[in-house]
N, C-alpha and C positions, 0 to 999 in steps of 0.2 A: 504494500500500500504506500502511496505517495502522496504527502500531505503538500498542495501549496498552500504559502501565504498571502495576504492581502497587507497591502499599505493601507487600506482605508478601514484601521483601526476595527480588525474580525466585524466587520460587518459580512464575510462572505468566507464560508469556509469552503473548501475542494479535496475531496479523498479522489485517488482515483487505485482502482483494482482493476487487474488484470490477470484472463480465465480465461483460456481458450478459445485465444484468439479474438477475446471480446472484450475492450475496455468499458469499463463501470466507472462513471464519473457519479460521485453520491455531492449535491451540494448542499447548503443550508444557510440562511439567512437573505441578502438584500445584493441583487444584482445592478447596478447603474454604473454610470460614467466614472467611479471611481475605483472601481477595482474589473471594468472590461477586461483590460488589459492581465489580470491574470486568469480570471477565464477565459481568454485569446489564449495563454500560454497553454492553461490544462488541457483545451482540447487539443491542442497542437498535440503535444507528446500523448493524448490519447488517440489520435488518428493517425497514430505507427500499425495500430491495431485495425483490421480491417472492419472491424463491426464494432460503433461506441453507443452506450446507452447512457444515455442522461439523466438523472433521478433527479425531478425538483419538486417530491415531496416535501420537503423540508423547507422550501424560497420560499416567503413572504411576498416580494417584490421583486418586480422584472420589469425595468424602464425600457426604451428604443432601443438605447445602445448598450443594452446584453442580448436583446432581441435579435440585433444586427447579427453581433458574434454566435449567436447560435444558428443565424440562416447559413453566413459566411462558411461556418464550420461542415453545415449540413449537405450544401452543396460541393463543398470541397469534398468528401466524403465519397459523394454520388460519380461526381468525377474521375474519382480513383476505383471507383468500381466497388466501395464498400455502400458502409449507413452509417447513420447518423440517425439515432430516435430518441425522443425525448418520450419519457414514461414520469406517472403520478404526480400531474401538476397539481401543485394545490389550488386551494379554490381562486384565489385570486390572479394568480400564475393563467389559471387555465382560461379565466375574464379576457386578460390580455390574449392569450394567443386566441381565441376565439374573435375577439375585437377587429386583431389584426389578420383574420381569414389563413391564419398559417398553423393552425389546431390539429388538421388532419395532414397534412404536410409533414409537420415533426412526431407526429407520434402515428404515421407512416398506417394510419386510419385507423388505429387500433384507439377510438376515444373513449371505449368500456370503461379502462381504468379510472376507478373513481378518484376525485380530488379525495386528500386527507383534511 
């Protein structure tokens, strides 16, 4: 397991786990402009891996620009001939991507999973 940090004072934690072939990114807390940039990073050294899963049961908050980084990442993914899926947004998590018409896109139509 590989823990990054955030400059923007733990408001954003990132484990990420790697299983056969499949990176598990687990995050928790407040996604925005101030700690993008290490979620840029997490996914990056998670899409070594050809299959990444996203878990934002845990997010609170997901502004534009973690939005951006997760399209960014999603499509780079596709590119490379992998995925990229976001699983168990929470409820307010899931408002936003629903908002932004990108709901069934990241969690690759799978939207059973109930928010926590």
């Amino acid at each position: 397991m590989l823990t990054f940090g955030s400059r923007a004072e733990d408001l954003l934690s990132i484990d990420l786990v790697r299983n056969d072939g499949t990176a598990t990114l687990v995050l928790a807390g407040e996604i925005d402009l101030s700690n993008r940039e290490a979620l840029a990073d997490a996914l990056e050294k998670a899409l070594e891996s050809p299959n990444v899963v996203v878990d934002l049961s845990r997010v609170r908050y997901l502004d534009s620009s973690g939005l951006r980084v997760l399209m960014t990442a999603h499509e780079r993914a596709r590119q490379d001939g992998g995925s990229l899926t976001v699983t168990r947004p929470s409820k307010d998590v899931r408002r936003v991507l629903e908002l932004t018409s990108v709901l069934s896109l990241l969690t690759n139509g799978a939207e059973s999973d109930e928010p926590v």
